[in-house]
C-alpha positions as CSV (number, residue, x, y, z in Angstrom):
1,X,0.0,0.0,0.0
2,X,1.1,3.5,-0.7
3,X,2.0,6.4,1.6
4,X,0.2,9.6,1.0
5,X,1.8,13.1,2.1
6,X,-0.8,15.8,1.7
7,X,0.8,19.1,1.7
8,X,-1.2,22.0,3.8
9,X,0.9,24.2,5.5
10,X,0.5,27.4,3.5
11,X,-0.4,31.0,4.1
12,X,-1.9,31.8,0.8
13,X,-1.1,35.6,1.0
14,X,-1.9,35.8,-2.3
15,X,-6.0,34.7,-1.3
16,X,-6.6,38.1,0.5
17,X,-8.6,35.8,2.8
18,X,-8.6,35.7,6.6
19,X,-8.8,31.6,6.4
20,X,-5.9,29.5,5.0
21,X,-6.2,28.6,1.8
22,X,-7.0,25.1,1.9
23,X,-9.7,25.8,3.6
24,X,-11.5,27.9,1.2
25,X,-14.7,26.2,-0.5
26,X,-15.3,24.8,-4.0
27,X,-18.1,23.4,-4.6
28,X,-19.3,24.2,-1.2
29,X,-16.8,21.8,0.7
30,X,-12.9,23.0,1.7
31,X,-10.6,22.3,-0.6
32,X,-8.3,20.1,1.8
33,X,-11.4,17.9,2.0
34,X,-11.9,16.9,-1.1
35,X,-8.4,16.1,-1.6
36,X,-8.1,13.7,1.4
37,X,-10.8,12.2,0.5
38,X,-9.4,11.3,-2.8
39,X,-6.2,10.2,-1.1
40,X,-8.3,7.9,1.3
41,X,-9.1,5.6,-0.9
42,X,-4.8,5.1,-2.3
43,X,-3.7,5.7,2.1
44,X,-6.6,5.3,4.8
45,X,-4.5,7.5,6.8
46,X,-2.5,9.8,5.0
47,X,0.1,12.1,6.4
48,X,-1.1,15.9,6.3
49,X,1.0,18.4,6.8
50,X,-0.1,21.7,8.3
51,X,1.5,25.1,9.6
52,X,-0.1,28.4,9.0
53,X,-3.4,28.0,11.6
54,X,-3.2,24.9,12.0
55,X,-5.6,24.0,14.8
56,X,-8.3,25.6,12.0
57,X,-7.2,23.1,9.4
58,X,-7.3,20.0,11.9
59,X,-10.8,20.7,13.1
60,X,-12.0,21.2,9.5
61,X,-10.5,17.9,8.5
62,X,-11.3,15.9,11.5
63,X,-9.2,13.0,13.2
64,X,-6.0,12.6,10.8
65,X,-2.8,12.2,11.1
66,X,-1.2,15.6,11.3
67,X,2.0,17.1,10.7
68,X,3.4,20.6,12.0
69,X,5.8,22.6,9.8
70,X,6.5,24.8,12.3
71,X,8.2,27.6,9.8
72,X,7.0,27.0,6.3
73,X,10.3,26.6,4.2
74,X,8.9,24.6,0.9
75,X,7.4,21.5,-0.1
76,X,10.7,19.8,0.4
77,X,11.0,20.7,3.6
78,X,7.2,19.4,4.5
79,X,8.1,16.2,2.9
80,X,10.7,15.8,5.0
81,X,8.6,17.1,7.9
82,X,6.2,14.1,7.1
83,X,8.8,11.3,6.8
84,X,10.3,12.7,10.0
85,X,7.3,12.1,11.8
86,X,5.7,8.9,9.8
87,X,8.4,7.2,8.7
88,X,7.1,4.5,6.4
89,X,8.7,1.6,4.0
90,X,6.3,1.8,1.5
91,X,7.3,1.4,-1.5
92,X,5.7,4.2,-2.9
93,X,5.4,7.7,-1.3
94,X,2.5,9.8,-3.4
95,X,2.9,13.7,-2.5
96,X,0.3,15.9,-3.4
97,X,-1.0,19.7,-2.8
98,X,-3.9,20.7,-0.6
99,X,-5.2,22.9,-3.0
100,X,-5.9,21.3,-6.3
101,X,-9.8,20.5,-5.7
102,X,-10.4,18.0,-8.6
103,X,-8.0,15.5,-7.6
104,X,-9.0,11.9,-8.4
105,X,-8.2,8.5,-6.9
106,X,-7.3,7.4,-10.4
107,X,-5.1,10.1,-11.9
108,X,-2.9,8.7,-8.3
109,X,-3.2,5.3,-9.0
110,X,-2.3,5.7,-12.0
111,X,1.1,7.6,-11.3
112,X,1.5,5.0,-8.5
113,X,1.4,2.4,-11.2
114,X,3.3,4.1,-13.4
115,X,6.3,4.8,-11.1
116,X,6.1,0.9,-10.1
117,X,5.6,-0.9,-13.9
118,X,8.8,1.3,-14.4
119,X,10.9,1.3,-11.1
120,X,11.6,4.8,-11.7
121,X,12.5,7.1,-8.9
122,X,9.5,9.0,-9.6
123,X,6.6,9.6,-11.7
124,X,5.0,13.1,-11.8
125,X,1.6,14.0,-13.6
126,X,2.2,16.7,-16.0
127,X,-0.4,18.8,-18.9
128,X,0.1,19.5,-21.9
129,X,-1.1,22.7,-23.4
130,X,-1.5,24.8,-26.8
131,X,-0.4,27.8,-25.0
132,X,-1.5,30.1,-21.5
133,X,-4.0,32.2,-23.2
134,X,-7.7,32.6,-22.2
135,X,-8.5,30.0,-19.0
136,X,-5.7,28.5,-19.8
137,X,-3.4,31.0,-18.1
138,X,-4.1,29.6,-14.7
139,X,-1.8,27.3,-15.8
140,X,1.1,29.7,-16.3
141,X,2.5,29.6,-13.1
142,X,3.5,26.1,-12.6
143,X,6.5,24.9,-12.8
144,X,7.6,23.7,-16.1
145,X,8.7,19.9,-17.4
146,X,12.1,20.1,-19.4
147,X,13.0,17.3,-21.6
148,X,16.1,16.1,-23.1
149,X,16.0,15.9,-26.6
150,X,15.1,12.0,-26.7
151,X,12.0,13.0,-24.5
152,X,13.7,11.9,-20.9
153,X,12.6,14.1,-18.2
154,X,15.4,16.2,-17.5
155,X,13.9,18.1,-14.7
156,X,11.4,20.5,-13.5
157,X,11.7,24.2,-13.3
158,X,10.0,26.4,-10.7
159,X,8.2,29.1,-12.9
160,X,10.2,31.6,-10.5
161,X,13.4,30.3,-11.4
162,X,12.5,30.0,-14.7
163,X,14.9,31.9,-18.1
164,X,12.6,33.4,-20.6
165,X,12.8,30.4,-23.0
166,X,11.8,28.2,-20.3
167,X,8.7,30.1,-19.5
168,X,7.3,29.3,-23.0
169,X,7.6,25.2,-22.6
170,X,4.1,24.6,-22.7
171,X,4.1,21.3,-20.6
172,X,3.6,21.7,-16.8
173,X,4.1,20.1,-13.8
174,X,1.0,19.9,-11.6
175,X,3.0,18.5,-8.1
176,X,1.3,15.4,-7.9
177,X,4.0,12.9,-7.6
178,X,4.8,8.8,-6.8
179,X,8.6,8.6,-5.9
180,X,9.9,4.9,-4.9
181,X,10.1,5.6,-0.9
182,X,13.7,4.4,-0.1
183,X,15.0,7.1,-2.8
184,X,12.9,9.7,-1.7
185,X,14.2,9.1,2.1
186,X,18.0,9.4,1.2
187,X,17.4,12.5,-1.2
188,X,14.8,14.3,0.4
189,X,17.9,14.9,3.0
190,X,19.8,16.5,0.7
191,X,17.7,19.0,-0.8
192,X,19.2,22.9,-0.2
193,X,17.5,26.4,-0.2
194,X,19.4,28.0,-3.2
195,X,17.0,29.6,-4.8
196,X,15.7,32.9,-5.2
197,X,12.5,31.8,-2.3
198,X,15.0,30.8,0.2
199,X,13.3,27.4,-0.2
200,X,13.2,23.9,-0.5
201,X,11.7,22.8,-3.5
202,X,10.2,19.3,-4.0
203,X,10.7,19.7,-7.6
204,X,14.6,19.5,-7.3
205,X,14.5,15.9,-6.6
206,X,13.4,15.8,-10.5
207,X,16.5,16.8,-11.4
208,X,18.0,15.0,-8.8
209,X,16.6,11.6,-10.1
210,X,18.1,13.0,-13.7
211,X,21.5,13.3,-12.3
212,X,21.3,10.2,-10.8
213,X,20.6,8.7,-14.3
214,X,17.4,7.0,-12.7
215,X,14.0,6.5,-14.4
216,X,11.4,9.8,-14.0
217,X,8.0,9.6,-15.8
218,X,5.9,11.9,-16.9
219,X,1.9,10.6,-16.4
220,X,-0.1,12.6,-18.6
221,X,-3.4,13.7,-16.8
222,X,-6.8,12.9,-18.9
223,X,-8.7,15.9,-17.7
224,X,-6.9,19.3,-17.5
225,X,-9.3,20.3,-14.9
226,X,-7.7,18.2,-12.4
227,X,-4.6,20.3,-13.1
228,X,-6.2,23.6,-11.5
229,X,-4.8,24.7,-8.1
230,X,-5.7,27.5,-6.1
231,X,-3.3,30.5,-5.3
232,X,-5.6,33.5,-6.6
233,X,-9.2,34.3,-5.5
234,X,-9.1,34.7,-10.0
235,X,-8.1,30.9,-9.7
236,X,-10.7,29.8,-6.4
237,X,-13.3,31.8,-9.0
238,X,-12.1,29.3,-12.3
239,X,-12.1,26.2,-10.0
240,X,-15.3,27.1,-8.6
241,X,-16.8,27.8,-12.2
242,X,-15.3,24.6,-13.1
């Protein structure tokens, strides 16, 4: 069985909203909600990782298993918060955000089983798009999928960090990811904060997989819906339209 790491911890300055972010409705039911109850049916008790108000965010969500980032310092970080205080030897560690409402239990079992029919390190859903115009420029702040020019994974790039000419790669990482757990315990360790967030970004052990010459897949999701996550009240509005 698979171990589930929800991540939760977030401020969402961004929201304008006096309640954290994953608590925020769509479709009348808190965001964080909907995405452990996808992630219920993969883990029955998945790891969920919470910081800014946390108490708020454990009373919505009810009797879980609950981590505390006490200073929120990126999703690597709150993966290693989690495995710190859950360690697990499952086989296969899924991650995913708090706030992408339209999650399903099959887009992650079917990364889980992509990651395993492979043995790659990790297997990360990713959408394809035309372009970031109209609705689809919700989509423009993700981080973007690089590829090597026989259509390996090379890494992913934070849109932040991104050069000019990677900003138009059209192919996106939505942070939903399966990596094979013993490889994400030894790497999540070595993750550093050189960025320009002072952080420590989940997406570096893409590239750190690449390095390491192991197998990364990309798992195309079916629906770009499920792609949507919320950092704007523009993007609660889309998901809530949706």
């Amino acid at each position: 069985m698979a171990h589930v790491i929800i991540l939760a911890a977030g401020k969402g300055a961004r929201m304008r909203s006096e309640l954290p972010k994953v608590l925020l409705p769509v479709g009348g039911v808190p965001m964080i909600c909907r995405v452990v109850r996808a992630a219920e049916e993969i883990a029955p008790r998945p790891a969920i990782v919470v910081g800014h108000r946390a108490t708020d965010v454990m009373a919505a969500v009810g009797e879980r298993d609950f981590v505390l980032q006490v200073e929120q310092r990126g999703t690597g970080d709150a993966v290693r918060c989690a495995l710190a205080a859950f360690p697990t030897d499952a086989e296969d560690v899924v991650v995913i955000p708090g706030d992408h409402p339209f999650i399903t239990t099959a887009s992650l079992r079917k990364i889980i089983e992509a990651r395993a029919e492979s043995d790659a390190a990790v297997a990360l859903a990713t959408l394809s798009l035309p372009d970031f115009e109209g609705p689809r420029a919700q989509f423009s702040g993700c981080g973007r999928v690089i590829r090597e020019e026989d259509g390996s994974i090379a890494g992913v790039i934070e849109r932040r960090e991104a050069t000019e000419e990677q900003a138009r790669i059209t192919e996106v990482n939505v942070s939903y990811y399966c990596f094979r757990g013993a490889w994400l315990k030894e790497n999540v360790s070595r993750l550093v904060s050189d960025n320009t967030a002072g952080e420590y970004y989940l997406t570096d052990l893409v590239v750190a997989a690449a390095v390491q010459d192991e197998k990364i897949v990309g798992v195309p999701l079916d629906d770009p819906r499920e792609g949507l996550g919320v950092n704007t009240p523009e993007q609660l509005e889309a998901a809530s339209a949706a």
